[in-house]
C-alpha positions, -999 to 999 in steps of 0.1 A, spaced: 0 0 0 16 32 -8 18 65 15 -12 87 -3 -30 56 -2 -24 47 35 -31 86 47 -64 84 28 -77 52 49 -61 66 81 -82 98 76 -117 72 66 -108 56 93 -110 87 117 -141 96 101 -153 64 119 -148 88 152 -176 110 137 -213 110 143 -222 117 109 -201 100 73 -214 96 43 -210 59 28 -205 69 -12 -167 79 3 -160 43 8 -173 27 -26 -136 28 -39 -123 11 -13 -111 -28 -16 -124 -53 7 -89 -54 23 -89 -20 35 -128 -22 45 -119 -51 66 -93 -30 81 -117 0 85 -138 -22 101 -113 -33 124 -110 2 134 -148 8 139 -151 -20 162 -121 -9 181 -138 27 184 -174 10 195 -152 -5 218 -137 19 234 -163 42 235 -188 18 251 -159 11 277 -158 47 280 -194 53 284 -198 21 310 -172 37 329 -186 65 335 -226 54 342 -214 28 370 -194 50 388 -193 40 423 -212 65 444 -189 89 466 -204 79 501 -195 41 492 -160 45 478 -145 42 513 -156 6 518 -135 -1 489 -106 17 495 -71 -1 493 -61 -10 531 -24 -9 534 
């Protein structure tokens, strides 16, 4: 893969980081590189439901000291 070619799919593949795309950019795109774009996407579902998980089950303040590391 040459260096234009692997900047464009870095940059599709940070427009997987966006709300909004629009599909017709990826028509060109072999299955190769759209299984590696998709390899991204469910890396950045990932992570973001990790992220989002994290934060709703937060442990409430007035029960963290139960938990805290006894030394």
């Amino acid at each position: 893969m040459d260096q234009q070619h692997k900047s464009e799919l870095e940059k599709m593949a940070q427009q997987l980081h966006r709300p909004v795309m629009s599909f017709k950019d990826f028509k060109h795109v072999s299955e190769q590189n759209m299984n590696w774009l998709n390899q991204q996407l469910e890396q950045t579902i990932q992570l973001e439901n990790q992220r989002i998980n994290k934060s709703l089950f937060q442990m409430p303040f007035f029960l963290r000291f139960l938990f805290k590391n006894k030394k």
